[in-house]
C-alpha positions as CSV (number, residue, x, y, z in Angstrom):
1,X,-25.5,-4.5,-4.2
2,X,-27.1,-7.4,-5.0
3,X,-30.8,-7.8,-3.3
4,X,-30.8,-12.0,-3.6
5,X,-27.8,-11.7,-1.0
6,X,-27.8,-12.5,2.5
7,X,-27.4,-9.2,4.7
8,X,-24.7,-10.5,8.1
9,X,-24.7,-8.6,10.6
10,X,-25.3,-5.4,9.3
11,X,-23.2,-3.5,12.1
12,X,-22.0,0.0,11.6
13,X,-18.5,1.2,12.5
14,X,-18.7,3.5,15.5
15,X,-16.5,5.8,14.0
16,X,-13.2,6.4,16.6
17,X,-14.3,4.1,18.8
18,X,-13.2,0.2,17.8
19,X,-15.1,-1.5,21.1
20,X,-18.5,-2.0,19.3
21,X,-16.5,-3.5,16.1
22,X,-14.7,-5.6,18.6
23,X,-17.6,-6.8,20.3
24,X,-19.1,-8.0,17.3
25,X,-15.6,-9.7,15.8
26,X,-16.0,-11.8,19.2
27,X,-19.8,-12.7,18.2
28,X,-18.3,-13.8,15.1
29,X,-16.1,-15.8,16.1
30,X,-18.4,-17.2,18.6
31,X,-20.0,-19.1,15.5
32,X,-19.4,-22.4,14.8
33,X,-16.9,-23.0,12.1
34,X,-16.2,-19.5,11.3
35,X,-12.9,-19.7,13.4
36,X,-11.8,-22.6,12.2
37,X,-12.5,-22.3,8.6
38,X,-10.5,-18.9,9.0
39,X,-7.8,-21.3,10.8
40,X,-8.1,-24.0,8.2
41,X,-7.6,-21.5,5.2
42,X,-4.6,-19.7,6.9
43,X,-2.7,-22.9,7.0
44,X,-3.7,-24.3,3.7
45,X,-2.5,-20.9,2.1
46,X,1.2,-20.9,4.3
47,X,0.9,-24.8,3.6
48,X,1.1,-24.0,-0.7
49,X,3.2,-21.0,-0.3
50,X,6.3,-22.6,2.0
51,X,5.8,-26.4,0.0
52,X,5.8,-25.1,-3.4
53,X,9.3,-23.1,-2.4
54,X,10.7,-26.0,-0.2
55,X,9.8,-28.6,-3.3
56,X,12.4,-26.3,-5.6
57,X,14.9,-25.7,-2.8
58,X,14.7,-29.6,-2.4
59,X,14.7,-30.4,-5.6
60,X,17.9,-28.5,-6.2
61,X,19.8,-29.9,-3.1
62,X,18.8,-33.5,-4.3
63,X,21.0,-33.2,-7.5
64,X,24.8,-33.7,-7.1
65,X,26.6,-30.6,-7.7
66,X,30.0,-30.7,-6.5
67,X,31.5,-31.8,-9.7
68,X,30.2,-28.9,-10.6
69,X,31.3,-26.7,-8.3
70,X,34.9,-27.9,-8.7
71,X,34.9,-27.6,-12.6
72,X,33.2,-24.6,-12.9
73,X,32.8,-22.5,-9.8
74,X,31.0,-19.5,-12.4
75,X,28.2,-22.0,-13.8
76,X,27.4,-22.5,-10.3
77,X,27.3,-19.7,-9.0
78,X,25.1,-18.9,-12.6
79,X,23.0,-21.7,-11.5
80,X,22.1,-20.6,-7.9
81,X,21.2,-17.4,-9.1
82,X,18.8,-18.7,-11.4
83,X,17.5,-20.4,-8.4
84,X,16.4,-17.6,-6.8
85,X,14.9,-15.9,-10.2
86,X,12.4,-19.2,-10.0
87,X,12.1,-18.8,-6.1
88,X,10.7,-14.9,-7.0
89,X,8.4,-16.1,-9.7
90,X,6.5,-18.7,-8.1
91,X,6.3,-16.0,-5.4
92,X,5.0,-13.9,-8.1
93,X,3.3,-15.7,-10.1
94,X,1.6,-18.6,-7.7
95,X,1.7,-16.8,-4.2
96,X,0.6,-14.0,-4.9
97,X,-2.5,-14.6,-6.9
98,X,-3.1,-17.0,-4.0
99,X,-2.8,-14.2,-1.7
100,X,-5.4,-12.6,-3.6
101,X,-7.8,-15.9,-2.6
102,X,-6.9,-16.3,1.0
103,X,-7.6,-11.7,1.7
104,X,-11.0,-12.7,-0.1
105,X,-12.3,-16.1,1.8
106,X,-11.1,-14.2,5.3
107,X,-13.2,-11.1,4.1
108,X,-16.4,-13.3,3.5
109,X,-15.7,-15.6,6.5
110,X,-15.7,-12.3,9.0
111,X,-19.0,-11.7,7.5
112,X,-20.4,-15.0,9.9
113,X,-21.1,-17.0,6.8
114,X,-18.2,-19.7,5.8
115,X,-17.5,-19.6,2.3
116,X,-16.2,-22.9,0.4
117,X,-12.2,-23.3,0.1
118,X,-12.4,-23.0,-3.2
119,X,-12.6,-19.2,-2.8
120,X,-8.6,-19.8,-1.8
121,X,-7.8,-20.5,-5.6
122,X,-10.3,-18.0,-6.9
123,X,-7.4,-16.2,-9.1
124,X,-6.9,-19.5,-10.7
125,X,-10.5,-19.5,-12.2
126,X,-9.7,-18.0,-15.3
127,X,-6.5,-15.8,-17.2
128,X,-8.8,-12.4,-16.9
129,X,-9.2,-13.3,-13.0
130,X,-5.8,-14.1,-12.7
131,X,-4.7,-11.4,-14.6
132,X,-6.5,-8.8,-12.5
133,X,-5.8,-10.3,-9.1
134,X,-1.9,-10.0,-10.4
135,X,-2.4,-6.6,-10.8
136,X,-4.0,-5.9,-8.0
137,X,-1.7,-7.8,-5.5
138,X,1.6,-6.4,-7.3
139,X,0.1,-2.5,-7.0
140,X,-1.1,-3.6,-3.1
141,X,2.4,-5.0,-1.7
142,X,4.0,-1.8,-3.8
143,X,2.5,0.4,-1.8
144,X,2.8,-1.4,1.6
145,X,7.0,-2.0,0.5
146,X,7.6,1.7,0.6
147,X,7.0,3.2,3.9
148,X,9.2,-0.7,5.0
149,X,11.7,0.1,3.0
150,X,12.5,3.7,4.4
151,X,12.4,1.6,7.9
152,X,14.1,-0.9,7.1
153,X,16.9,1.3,5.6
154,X,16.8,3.8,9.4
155,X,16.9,0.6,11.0
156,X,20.0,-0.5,9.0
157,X,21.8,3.0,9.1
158,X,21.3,3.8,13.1
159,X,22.6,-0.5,13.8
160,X,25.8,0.6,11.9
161,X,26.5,4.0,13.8
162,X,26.0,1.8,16.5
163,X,28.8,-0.1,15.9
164,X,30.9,2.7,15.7
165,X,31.0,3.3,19.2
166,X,31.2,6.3,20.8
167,X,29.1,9.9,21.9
168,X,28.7,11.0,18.3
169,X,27.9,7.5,16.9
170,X,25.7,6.7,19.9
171,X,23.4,10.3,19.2
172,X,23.1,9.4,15.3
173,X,21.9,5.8,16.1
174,X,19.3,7.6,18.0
175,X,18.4,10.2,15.5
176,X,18.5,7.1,13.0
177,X,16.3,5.6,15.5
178,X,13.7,7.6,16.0
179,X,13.3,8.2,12.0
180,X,13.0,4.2,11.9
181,X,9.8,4.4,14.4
182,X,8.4,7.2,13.1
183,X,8.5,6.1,9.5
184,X,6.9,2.8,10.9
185,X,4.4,4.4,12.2
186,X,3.3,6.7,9.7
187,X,3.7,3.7,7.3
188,X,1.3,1.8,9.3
189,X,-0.9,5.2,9.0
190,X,-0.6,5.3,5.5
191,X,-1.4,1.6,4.8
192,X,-4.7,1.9,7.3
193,X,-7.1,-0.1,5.2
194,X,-5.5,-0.6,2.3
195,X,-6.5,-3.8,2.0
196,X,-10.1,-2.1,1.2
197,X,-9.5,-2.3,-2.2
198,X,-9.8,-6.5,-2.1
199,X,-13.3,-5.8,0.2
200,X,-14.5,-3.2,-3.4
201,X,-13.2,-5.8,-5.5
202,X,-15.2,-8.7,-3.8
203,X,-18.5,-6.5,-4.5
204,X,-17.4,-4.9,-7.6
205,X,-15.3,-7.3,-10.0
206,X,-16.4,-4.9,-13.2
207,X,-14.4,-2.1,-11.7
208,X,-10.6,-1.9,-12.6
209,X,-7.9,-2.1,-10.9
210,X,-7.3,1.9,-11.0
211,X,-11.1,2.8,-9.8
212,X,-10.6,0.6,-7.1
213,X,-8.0,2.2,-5.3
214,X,-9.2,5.4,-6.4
215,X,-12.3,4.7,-4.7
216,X,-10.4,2.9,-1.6
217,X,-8.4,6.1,-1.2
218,X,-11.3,8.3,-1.5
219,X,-13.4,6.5,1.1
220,X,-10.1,6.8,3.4
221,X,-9.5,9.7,3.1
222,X,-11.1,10.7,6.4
223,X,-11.1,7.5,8.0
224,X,-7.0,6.7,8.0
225,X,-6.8,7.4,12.0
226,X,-10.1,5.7,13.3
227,X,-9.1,2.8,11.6
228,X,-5.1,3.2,12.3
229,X,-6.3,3.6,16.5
230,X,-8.2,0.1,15.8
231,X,-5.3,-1.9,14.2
232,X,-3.4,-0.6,17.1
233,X,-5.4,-2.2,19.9
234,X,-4.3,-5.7,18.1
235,X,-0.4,-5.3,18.8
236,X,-0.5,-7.0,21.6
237,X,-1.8,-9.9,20.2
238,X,0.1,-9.6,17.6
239,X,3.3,-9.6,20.2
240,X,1.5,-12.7,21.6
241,X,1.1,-14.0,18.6
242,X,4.9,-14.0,17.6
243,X,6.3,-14.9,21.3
244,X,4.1,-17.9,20.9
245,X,6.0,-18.9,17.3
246,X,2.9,-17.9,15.3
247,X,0.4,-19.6,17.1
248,X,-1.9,-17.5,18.7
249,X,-1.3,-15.3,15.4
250,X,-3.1,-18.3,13.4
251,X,-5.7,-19.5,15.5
252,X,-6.5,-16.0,17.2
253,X,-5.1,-12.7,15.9
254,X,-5.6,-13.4,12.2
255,X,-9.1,-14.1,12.3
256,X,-9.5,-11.1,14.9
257,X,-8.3,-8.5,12.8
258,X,-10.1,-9.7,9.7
259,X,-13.7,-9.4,11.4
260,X,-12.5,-6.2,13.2
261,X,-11.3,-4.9,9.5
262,X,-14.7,-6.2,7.7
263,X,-17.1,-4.8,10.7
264,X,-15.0,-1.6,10.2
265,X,-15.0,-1.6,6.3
266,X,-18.7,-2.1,5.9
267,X,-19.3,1.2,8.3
268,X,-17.0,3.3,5.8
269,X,-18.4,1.7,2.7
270,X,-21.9,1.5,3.5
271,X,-21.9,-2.1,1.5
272,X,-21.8,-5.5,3.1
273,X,-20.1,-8.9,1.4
274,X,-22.5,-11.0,-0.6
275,X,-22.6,-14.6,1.0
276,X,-19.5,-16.8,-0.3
277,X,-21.9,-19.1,-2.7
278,X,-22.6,-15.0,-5.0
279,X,-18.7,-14.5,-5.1
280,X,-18.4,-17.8,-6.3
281,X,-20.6,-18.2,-8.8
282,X,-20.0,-14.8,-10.0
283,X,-16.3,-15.5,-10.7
284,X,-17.3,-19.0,-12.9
């Protein structure tokens, strides 16, 4: 750790018991600018993602195709496929590294000190930052897909026995029901903090991608519940959050669970976030 760096709030995670971090999210929020800068950066990150995807969706739906269409029904088809390919790599390529930026300024703003926006595009500061930040994102939403992807596929299979109709499809929508919320839950489990690896990275850049979440799962490894029981205690803002279309989830959940997640991750670490002027500098 770096002794020229500012020490926030050095509060300790009461380990099973998520009031105290609670507590001291609401004192950091409390601060003025923290929540809004946290608000701010949330937008500006949906803001790039959704307009760089709507400019290629519009762009494509601004040039005449029907001729086309009529001639050659194939090309087209060829065509909107390719569409999608260059939908997936900006999401790849440009979301994702900005992803990377947004997990990082929220991480440093929960710490009660408001870093500059240009954290957001930190990935974009150089091809070894960007490269690493790829990485890192790719292996991250990899392990997050699986456990949603066994869900997703219960949730699938018990809404088609459902459709069947009858006793014996009615009992294996249940049975496919039940799998779908207990490989939810266990996924959530098994995801408990993975974002810990962004926190390592923030405080250790000259650590690779593999020691991080080596070390992530190693400082885990006891901690999965505690921190699984705290996520928990957000769902119903969360469900507020998407009743509300989103809204209380940007100006109150997001930042919430960020300085709940930080307060948290500093206990099981034992290492706080340089202030946001360190990071930067230190990724120039």
């Amino acid at each position: 750790m770096n002794p020229d760096t500012k020490t926030p709030l050095p509060i300790r995670y009461a380990g099973g018991h998520s009031r105290s971090v609670k507590k001291s999210a609401a004192d950091i929020l409390s601060r003025p600018g923290i929540r809004m800068s946290m608000i701010l950066a949330t937008l500006l990150f949906i803001s790039v993602w959704i307009g760089t995807l709507y400019l290629v969706e519009n762009t494509w739906l601004a040039l005449d195709w029907s001729g086309l269409y009529e001639s050659s029904p194939l090309l087209y088809s060829a065509l909107d496929i390719l569409l999608y390919l260059v939908d997936g790599l900006i999401v790849i390529f440009l979301c994702i590294p900005l992803a990377y930026g947004w997990f990082r300024f929220m991480y440093l703003a929960a710490g009660g000190v408001t870093p500059p926006y240009s954290v957001l595009f930190t990935a974009f500061g150089n091809q070894t930052i960007y490269l690493r930040s790829l990485a890192l994102m790719l292996r991250l939403l990899l392990r997050c897909a699986i456990p949603l992807l066994i869900f997703a596929a219960a949730a699938v299979i018990a809404f088609l026995f459902f459709t069947l109709g009858g006793v014996f499809g009615i009992f294996l929508m249940v049975i496919f029901s039940v799998l779908a919320a207990v490989a939810l839950l266990l996924g959530t489990l098994y995801n408990a903090g993975v974002t810990l690896v962004i926190f390592l990275d923030i405080n250790h850049p000259d650590l690779s991608v593999k020691t991080l979440f080596a070390q992530a799962k190693q400082l885990l490894e006891k901690k999965k519940a505690e921190l699984w029981l705290m996520e928990l205690t957000l769902i119903p803002w969360l469900l507020l959050g998407l009743v509300t279309i989103g809204t209380v989830l940007i100006f109150h959940t997001i930042p919430l669970y960020f300085i709940s997640l930080q307060r948290a991750l500093c206990g099981i670490t034992g290492e706080i976030l340089p202030v946001a002027e360190t990071v930067t500098k230190s990724t120039t």
